[in-house]
C-alpha positions as CSV (number, residue, x, y, z in Angstrom):
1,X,0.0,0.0,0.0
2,X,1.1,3.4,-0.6
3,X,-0.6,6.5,1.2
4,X,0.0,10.3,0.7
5,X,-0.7,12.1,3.7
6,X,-1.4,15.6,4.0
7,X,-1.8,17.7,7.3
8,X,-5.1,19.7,6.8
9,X,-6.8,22.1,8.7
10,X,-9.9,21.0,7.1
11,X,-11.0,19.3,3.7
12,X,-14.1,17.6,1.6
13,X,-14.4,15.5,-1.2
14,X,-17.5,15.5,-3.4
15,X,-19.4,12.8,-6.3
16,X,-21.5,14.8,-8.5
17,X,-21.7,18.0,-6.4
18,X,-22.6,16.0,-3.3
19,X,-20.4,15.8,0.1
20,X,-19.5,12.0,0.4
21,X,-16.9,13.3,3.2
22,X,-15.7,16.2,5.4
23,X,-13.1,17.0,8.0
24,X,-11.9,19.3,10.4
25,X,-8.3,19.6,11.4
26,X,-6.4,15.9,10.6
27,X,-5.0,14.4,7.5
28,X,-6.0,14.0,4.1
29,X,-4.9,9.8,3.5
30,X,-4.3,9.5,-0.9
31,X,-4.3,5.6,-0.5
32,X,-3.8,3.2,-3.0
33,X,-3.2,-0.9,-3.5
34,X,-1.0,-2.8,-4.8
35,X,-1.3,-6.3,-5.6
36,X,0.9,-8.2,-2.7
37,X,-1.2,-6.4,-0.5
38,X,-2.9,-7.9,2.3
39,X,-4.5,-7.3,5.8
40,X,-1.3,-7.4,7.1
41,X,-0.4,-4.0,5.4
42,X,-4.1,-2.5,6.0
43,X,-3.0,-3.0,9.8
44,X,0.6,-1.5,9.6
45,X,-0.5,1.5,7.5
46,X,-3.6,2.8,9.4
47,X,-1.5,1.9,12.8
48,X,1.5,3.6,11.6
49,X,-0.7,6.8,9.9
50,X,-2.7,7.3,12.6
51,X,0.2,7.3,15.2
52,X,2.2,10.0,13.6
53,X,3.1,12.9,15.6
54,X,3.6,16.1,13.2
55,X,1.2,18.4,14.7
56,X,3.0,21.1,16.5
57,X,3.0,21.6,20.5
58,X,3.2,24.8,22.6
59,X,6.4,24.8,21.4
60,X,5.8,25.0,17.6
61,X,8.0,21.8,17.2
62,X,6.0,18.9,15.4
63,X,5.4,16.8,18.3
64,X,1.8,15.9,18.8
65,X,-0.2,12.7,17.2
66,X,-4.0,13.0,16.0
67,X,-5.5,11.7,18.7
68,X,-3.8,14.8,21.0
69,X,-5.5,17.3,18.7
70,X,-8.7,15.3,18.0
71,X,-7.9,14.9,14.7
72,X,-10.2,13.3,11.9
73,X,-9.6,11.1,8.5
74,X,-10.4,11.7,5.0
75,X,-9.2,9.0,3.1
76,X,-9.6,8.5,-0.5
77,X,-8.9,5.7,-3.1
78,X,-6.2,6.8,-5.1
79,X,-5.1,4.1,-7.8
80,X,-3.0,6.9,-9.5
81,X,-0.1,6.2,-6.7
82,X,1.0,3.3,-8.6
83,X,0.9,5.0,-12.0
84,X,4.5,4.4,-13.6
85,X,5.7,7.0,-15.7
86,X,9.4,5.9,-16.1
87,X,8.8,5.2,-20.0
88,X,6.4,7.0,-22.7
89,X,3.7,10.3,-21.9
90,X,1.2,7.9,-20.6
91,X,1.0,6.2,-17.4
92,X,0.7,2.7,-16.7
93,X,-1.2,1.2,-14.0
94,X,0.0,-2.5,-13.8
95,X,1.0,-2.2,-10.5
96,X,-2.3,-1.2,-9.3
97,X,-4.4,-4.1,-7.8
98,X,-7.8,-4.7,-9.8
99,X,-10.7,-3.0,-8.3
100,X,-12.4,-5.8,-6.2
101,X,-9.8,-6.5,-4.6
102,X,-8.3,-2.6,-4.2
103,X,-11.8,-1.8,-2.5
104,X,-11.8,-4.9,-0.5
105,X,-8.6,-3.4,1.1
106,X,-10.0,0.4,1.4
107,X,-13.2,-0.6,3.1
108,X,-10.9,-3.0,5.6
109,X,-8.6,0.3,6.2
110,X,-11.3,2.8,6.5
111,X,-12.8,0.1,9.1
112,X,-9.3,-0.4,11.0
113,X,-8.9,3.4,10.9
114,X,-12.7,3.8,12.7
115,X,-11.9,0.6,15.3
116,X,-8.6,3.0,16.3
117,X,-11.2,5.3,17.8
118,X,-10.7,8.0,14.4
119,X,-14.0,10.0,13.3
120,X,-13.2,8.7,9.0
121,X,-14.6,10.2,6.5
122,X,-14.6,9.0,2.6
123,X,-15.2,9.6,-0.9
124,X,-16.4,6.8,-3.2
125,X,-14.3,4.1,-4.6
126,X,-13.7,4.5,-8.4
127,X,-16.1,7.5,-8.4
128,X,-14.8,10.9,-10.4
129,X,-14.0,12.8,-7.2
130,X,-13.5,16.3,-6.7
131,X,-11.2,16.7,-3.4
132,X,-10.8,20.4,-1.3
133,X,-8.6,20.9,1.2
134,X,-6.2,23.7,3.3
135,X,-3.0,21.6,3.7
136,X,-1.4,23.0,7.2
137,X,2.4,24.0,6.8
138,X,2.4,22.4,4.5
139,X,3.3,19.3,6.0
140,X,3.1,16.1,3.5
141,X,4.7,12.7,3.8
142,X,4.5,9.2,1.9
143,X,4.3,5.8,3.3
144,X,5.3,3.0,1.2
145,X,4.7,-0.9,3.1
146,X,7.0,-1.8,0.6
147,X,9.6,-0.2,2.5
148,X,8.6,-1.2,6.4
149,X,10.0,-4.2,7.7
150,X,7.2,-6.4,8.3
């Protein structure tokens, strides 16, 4: 799995002018699948997201997790993050895992991230989604499982 994960002060993602989700202060989670993912990667990733401290402390120093500032979720399917560019102007998506399975493992990590004890918020899976949000700092990091030593 691969997540983007932006620091927001707030944000909302819409289907056809319609609010699917909405946060206040938290992050905004990018998330996409790969196809060796499993459960055991859902279970790292929303563990690992969700216990990152970079909001800052009465000290301005990026110290606090989202829990200590009652932070919420907005996580949206993002099959894009496994887009390979390396050769031609078009993308290609082969490393993307095919939809049934790719929502299988959202809906597991939304579900995780809600069992953590995280108000989570979400757009639609494979719908044409139009995403707002006002990134704090900004502050934006990227989580590959690939790279954790499970």
């Amino acid at each position: 799995m691969r997540a983007v994960i932006q620091r927001v002060k707030h944000a909302s993602v819409s289907v056809d002018n319609q609010i699917t989700g909405e946060i206040k202060q938290g992050f905004l989670v990018l998330l996409g699948v790969t196809h060796t993912d499993t459960e055991k990667e859902v279970d790292w990733l929303a563990k690992k997201i969700t216990d990152l401290r970079v909001f800052n402390d009465s000290e301005d120093k990026m110290n606090l997790g989202l829990k200590d500032v009652n932070g919420e979720l907005l996580i949206i399917s993002q099959f894009t993050l496994y887009g390979n560019c390396i050769k031609g102007r078009r993308p290609a998506f082969i490393d993307a895992a095919k939809p049934d399975v790719a929502n299988e493992l959202y809906e597991k990590f939304l579900k995780k991230c809600k069992d953590l004890g995280f108000k989570t918020e979400a757009g639609i899976f494979g719908a044409d989604m139009k995403v707002e949000l006002l990134n704090d700092g900004p502050v934006t990091l990227i989580i590959d499982t690939k790279d954790c030593s499970k």
